[in-house]
N, C-alpha and C positions, 0 to 999 in steps of 0.2 A: 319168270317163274323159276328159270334158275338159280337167278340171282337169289330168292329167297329160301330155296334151299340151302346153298350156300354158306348163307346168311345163318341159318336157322341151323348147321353143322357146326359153324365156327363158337355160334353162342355158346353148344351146346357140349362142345368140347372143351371151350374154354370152363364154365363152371364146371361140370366135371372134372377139370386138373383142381380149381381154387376148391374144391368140398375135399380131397384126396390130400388136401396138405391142410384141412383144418384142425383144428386144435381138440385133442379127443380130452375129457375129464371125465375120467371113467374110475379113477378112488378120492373123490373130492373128501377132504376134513368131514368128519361127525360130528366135531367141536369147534365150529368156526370162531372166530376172532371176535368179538365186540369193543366197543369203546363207551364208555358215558362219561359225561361232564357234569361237575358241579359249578353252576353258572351264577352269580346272581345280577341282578339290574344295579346296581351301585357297581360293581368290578368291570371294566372296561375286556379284564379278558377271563379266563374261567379260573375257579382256584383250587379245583383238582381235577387232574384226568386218571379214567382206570384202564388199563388195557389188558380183557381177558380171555380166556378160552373160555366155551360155552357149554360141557360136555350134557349129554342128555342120561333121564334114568333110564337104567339096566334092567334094576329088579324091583322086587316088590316095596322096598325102603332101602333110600340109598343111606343114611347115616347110618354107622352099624351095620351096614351087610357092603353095599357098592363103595363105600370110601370110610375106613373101618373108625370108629372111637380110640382114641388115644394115641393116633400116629399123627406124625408130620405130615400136613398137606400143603400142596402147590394152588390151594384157594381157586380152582379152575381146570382147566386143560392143557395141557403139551407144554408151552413156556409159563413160567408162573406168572401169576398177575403184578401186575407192576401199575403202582400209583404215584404220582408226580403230584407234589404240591408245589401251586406258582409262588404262594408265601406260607410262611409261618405258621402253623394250625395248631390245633389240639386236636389230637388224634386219640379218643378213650379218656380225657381228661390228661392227657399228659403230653409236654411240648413238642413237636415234633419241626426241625429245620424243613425250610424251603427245598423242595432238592427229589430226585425220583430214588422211591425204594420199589423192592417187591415183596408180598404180603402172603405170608405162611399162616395155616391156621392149624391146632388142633383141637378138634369136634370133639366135645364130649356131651353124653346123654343131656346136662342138664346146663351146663357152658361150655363156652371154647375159648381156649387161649388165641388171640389176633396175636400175630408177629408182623413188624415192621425191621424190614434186614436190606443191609444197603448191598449186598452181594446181588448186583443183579444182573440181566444178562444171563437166567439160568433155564434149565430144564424141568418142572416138578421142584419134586423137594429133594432130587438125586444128589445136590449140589449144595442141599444146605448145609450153612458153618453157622452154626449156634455163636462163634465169636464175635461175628456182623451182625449180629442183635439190634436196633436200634431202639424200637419201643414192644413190650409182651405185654398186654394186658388180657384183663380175663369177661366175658362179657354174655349175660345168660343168654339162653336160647327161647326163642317165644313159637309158639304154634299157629299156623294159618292157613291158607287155600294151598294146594297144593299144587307146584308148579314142577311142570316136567324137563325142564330144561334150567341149566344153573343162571342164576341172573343177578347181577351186583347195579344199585341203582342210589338215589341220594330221594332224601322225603325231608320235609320241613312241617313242622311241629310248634307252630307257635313261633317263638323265636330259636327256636333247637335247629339244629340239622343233624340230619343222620345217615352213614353210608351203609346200605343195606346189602346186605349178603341174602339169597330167595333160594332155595331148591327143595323139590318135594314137600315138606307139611312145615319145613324150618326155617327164622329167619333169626339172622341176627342183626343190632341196629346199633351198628357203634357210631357214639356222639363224637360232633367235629365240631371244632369253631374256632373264627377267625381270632389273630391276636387284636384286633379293635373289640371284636364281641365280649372277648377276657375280659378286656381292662375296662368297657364299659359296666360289665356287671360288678366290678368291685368299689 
C-alpha cells in the first residue's frame, strides 16, 4: 500500500513539473498562414504554389471600409503573398518567368490592379518598390457568396484556369495558363 502511494506521488509530481514547463499560446495569429497548389494530372509536380496570410472580416464590408479602394495591398495578411511558378505561365494573359514573386493588388469598386513584384521577402505593402514591377494588370471584380475569411484558390473552367482571389461578397479570377496551353491554342 505504500508502495502505491509512493507510486501514485511520484506520478503525480512528475506531470505536474511536465504541465508547468508546457507551452502556453495564448496570442496565437488571427491570420494564419495557408498554402494552395495548383496541381494538375499531366505535371508530375504542381505549377503554382501560393503562400498566404488569411486575415478575417472586421466590419460590415471589408472593400472600401476594412482594406480601403485605391491603395496598395499586401493581397492577404502580415508577409505578403508570395506565388512561385515551377514553369513559365501566363499570368492575366501576360508572360510571366518561372521563379517566386509576391503579389500586391489594388482594390477598386469595379476592378483591381494584380501586381506581380520580384521584391519579395516583404511585410504588406510597407516595402513595396513600384521599380520591381514584374507584371500589373487590371482584372474586373465579380460578386458571390460571401466569405468571411480571405481565401486565394485555382478553379478550372473548361480548358481555362483560374487563380481566385474570395473575401466578403468579392472575387477576383485571374486567368493562368501553361506555355504548352499558349502554344497549343495558336
Amino acid at each position: 500500500m505504500k508502495k502505491k502511494i509512493i507510486t501514485s506521488m511520484l506520478c503525480y509530481a512528475l506531470l505536474s513539473s511536465v504541465m508547468s514547463y508546457a507551452q502556453k499560446f495564448d496570442n496565437l495569429d488571427k491570420a494564419p498562414v495557408d498554402i494552395t497548389y495548383l496541381t494538375t494530372r499531366k505535371a508530375p509536380k504542381p505549377l503554382v504554389k501560393v503562400v498566404y496570410g488569411r486575415p478575417q472580416k472586421k466590419s460590415e464590408k471589408v472593400f472600401g471600409e476594412q482594406i480601403p479602394y485605391g491603395e496598395i495591398w499586401g493581397t492577404g495578411a502580415n508577409e505578403t503573398t508570395e506565388i512561385k511558378f515551377y514553369t513559365d505561365m501566363s499570368f492575366g494573359r501576360k508572360l510571366v518567368k518561372a521563379g517566386t514573386y509576391v503579389m500586391h493588388t489594388i482594390p477598386g469598386e469595379k476592378e483591381w490592379t494584380i501586381i506581380l513584384n520580384s521584391n519579395t521577402d516583404t511585410w504588406g505593402s510597407f516595402f513595396y518598390d513600384e521599380s520591381k514591377d514584374v507584371v500589373r494588370i487590371k482584372i474586373p471584380t465579380k460578386e458571390a457568396e460571401v466569405i468571411d475569411i480571405f481565401s486565394i484558390g485555382f478553379k478550372q473552367d473548361f480548358n481555362n484556369i483560374f487563380m481566385v482571389l474570395a473575401w466578403d461578397n468579392t472575387r477576383i479570377d485571374i486567368p493562368l495558363a501553361t506555355q504548352d496551353v499558349i502554344l497549343a491554342k495558336i
